[in-house]
N, C-alpha and C positions, 0 to 999 in steps of 0.2 A: 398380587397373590390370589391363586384362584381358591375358592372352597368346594365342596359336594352339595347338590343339592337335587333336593327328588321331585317331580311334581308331578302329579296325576303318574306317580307311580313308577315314571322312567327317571332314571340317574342322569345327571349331566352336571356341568358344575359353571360356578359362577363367578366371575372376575367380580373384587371388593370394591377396588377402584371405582368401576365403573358402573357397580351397581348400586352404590352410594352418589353417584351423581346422577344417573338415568333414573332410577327410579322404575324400572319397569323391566320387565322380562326381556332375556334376550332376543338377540331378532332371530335366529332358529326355533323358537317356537312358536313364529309365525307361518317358517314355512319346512317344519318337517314332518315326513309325511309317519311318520310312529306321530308323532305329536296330536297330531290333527284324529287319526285313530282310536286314541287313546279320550280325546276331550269326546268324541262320537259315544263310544263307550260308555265311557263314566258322567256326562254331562248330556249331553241332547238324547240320547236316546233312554234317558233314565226318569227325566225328569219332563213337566207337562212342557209343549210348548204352544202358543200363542197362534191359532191358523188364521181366523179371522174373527168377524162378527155377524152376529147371528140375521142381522138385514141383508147380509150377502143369501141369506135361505130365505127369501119371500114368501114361496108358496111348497105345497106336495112336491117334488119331484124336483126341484130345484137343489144346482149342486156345484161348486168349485173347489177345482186342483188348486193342490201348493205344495213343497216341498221341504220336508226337514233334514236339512243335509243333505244328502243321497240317493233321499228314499222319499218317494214321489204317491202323494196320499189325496185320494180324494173324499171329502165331506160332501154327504145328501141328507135331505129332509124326506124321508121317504112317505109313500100314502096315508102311512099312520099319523104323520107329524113329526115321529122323533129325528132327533137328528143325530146321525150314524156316521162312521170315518171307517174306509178302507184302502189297504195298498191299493192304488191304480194299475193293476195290473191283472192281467187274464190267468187264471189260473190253469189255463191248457195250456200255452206256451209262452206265456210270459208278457205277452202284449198288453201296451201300455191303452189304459180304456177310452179314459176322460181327457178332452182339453178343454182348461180354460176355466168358464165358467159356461151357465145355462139352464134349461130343465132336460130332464131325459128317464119318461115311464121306466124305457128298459136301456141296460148300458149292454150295447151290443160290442164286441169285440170285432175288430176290421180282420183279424188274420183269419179265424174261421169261421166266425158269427156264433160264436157261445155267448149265448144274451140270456143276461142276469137281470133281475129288477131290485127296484130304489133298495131293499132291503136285505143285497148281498147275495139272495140266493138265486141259484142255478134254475133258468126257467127250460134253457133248450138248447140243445149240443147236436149238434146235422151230423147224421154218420156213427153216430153211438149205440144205436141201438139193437145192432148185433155184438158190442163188446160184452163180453163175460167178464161180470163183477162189477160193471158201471152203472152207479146210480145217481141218477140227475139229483134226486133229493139230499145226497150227502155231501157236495159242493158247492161252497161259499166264496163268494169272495173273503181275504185274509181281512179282520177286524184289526180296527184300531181303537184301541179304549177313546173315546171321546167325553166328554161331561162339558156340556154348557152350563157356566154356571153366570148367576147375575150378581150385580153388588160386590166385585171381586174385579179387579186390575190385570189378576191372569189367572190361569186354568189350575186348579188344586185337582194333584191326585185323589180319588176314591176308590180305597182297594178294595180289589176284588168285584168291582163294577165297569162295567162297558157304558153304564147313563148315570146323571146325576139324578140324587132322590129328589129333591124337591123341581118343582117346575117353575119359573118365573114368570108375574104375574103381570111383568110388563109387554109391549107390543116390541120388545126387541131395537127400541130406539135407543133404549139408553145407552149412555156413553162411556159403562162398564161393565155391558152385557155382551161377553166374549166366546167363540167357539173353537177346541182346539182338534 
């Protein structure tokens, strides 16, 4: 006998039988793609997730890709210090910036060379400066809230902030000083 059952919002329904001896979700919601949609949605893109740890940012300039789901994000420690999260992606045409890991003053984009520095903003775009209404000053790279926080297993939201308030007072060794 089958029942109704809703999760993360889509209807589908459940054999008693079989879910009383499995114990676990069926196998369709491992691979369907509303499924997979749906947990993006309501689950990873709502909620913090875990990118690395903050020894991966040694020094200024210092920066690694990673990828949550889909959507491919790169974290820098820029000249101030702080450490900032944006889409890897050029905001002229979409080209992806960063690979990997490394340091890099300014992250130049290979499609046309609009080169940005560690702190998101637009330093210099070849070819612009005869467009009407283009202003190097009002383009950033897209932010990603980030908050390093220490003393903490994983990343807590803090709303309405792009950094965390306090600073931690350790050298970034420890072994629950997380960055997302």
């Amino acid at each position: 006998m089958t029942k109704p059952l809703t999760v993360l919002g889509i209807e589908t329904s459940c054999d008693e039988t079989a879910a009383a001896v499995v114990r676990g979700l069926p196998g369709h919601y491992y691979t369907d793609p509303a499924i997979f949609e749906a947990e993006k949605r309501k689950i990873f893109f709502r909620t913090w997730q875990c990118l690395g740890h903050v020894c991966m940012l040694p020094e200024k300039t210092s920066y690694f890709t990673a990828s949550v789901v889909d959507q491919d994000v790169a974290v820098i420690r820029g000249e101030d210090g702080e450490i900032r999260a944006f889409f890897n992606i050029c905001q002229h045409r979409g080209h992806p910036l960063l690979k990997g890991a490394g340091t890099a003053r300014r992250i130049i984009c290979p499609y046309h060379a609009w080169t940005y520095d560690a702190s998101g903003q637009l330093r210099n775009a070849p070819h612009t400066a005869g467009v009407n209404g283009f202003e190097i000053s009002s383009v950033r790279l897209a932010p990603v809230r980030c908050a390093p926080r220490c003393s903490r297993p994983s990343i807590r939201p803090i709303a309405g902030r792009s950094q965390a308030r306090g600073r931690c007072r350790c050298t970034g060794a420890c072994s629950t000083h997380r960055v997302a």
